[in-house]
C-alpha positions as CSV (number, residue, x, y, z in Angstrom):
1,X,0.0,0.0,0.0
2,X,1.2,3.3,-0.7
3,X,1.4,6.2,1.6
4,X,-0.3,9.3,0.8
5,X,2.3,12.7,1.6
6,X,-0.2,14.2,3.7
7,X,-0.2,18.1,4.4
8,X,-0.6,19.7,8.1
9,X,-1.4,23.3,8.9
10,X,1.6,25.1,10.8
11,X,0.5,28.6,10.4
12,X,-2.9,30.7,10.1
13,X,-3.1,34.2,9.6
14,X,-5.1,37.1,8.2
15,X,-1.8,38.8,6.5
16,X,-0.4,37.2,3.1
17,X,3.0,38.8,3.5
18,X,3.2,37.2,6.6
19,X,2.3,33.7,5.6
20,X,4.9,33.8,2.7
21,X,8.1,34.8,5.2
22,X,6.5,31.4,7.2
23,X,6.6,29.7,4.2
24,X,10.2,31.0,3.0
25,X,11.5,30.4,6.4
26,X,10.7,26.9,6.3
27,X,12.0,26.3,2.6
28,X,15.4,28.0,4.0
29,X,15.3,25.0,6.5
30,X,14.6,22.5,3.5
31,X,10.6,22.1,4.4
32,X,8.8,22.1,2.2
33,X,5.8,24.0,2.3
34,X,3.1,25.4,0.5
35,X,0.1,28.5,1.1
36,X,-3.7,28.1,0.9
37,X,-5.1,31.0,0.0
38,X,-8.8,31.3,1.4
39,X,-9.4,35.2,1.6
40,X,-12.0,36.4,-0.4
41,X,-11.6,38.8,-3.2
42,X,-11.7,41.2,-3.9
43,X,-11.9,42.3,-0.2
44,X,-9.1,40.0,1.1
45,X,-11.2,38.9,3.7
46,X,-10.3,35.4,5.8
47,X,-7.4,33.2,6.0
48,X,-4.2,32.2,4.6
49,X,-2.6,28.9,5.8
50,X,0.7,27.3,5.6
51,X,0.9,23.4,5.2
52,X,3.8,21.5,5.8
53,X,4.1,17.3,5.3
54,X,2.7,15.7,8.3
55,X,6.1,14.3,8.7
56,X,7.8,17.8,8.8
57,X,5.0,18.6,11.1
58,X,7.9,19.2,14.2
59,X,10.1,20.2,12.5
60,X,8.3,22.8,11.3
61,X,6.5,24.0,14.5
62,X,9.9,24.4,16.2
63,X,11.6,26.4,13.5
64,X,8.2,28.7,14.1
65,X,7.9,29.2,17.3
66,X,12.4,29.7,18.0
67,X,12.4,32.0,15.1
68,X,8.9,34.1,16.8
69,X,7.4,33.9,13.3
């Protein structure tokens, strides 16, 4: 059986910019890592997400919260 690269949610914000530096911080680290855009447009209204693989997932959450992103 093959196994499914599942993607995790390591960030949520309001503010694009601020989801991409998350998301180019954890490239820099070699995690890879991708935005989900939900805001509305043409308002700009709701959420952006950043998604790591669920196997990054630790990884990821520490590089976040030493680096106070």
């Amino acid at each position: 059986m093959a196994m499914k690269n599942e993607w995790v949610k390591v960030f949520t914000s309001e503010d694009f910019y601020r989801s991409e530096l998350v998301r180019q911080a954890l490239i820099d680290n070699e995690i890879d890592a991708v935005i989900i855009n939900k805001q509305g447009f043409p308002y700009r209204i709701g959420e952006v997400e950043v998604h790591v693989a669920q196997a990054d997932f630790e990884r990821a959450m520490a590089l976040i919260i030493a680096n106070d992103l």
